[in-house]
C-alpha positions in Angstrom: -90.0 -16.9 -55.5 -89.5 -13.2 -54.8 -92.2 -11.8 -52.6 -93.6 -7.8 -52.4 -91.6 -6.1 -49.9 -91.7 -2.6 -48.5 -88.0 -2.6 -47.5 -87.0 -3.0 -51.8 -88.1 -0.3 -54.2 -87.6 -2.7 -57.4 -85.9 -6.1 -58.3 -84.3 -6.9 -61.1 -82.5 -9.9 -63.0 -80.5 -9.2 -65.9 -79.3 -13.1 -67.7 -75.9 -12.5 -69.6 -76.0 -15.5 -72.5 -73.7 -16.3 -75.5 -77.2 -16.7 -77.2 -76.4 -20.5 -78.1 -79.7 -21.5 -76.8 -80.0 -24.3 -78.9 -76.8 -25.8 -77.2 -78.5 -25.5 -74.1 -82.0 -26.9 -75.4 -83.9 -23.9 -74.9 -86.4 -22.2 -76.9 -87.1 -18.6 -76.7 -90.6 -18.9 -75.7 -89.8 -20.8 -72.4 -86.9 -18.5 -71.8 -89.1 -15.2 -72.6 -91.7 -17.1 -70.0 -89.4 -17.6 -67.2 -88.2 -14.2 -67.9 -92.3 -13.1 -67.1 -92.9 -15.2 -64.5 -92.6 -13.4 -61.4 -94.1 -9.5 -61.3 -92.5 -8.5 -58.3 -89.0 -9.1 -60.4 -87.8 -7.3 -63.6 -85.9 -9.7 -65.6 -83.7 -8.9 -68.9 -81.6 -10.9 -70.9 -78.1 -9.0 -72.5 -76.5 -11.5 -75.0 -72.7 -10.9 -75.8 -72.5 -12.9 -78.1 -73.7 -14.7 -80.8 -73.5 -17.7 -83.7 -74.5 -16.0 -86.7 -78.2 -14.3 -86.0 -78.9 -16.2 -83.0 -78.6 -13.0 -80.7 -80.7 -11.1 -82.9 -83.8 -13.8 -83.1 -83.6 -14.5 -79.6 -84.1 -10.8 -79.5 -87.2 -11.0 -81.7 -88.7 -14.0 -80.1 -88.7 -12.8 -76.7 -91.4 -10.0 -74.8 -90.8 -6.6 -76.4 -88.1 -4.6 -74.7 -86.8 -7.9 -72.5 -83.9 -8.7 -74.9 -81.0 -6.8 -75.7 -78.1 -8.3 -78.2 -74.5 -6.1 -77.1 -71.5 -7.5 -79.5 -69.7 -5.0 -78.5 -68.7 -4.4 -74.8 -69.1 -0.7 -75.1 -72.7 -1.3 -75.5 -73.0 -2.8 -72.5 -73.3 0.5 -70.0 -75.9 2.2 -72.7 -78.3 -1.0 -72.6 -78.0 -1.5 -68.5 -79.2 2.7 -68.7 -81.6 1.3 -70.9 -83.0 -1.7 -68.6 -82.8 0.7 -65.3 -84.6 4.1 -67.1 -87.1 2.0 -68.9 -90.6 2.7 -69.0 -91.0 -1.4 -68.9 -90.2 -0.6 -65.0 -93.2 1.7 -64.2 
């Protein structure tokens, strides 16, 4: 459990994932909750890959702007700018 600290300007978490959450037994719900469930912490998931449209309903089922799908690697530095310039942050 992360706790506010004067010494660290921001936090962040960032879950890379294959998307096969039903392999796992995970629902996106629970997932998008642990992904809100600390405010002194900003937490992302980046999925690189994906079984069909898993990626993309993960995406759809999680808190707006918390779920990013990159198939490609070169996707991956312009969705990390993404996560770090976001307004999600302020």
């Amino acid at each position: 459990q992360a706790e506010p600290d004067d010494t660290v300007d921001e936090r962040f978490v960032i879950v890379i994932s294959d998307a096969n959450f039903d392999r796992y037994g995970l629902s996106p719900q629970v997932f998008g909750k642990m992904l809100q469930s600390n405010e002194n912490v900003q937490c992302f998931a980046m999925f690189i890959g994906s079984l069909g449209q898993q990626a993309t309903h993960l995406q759809q089922n999680l808190p707006s702007g918390k779920g990013f799908v990159c198939l490609e690697t070169t996707q991956i530095p312009k969705v990390l700018k993404t996560i770090f310039t976001s307004d999600v942050l302020h």
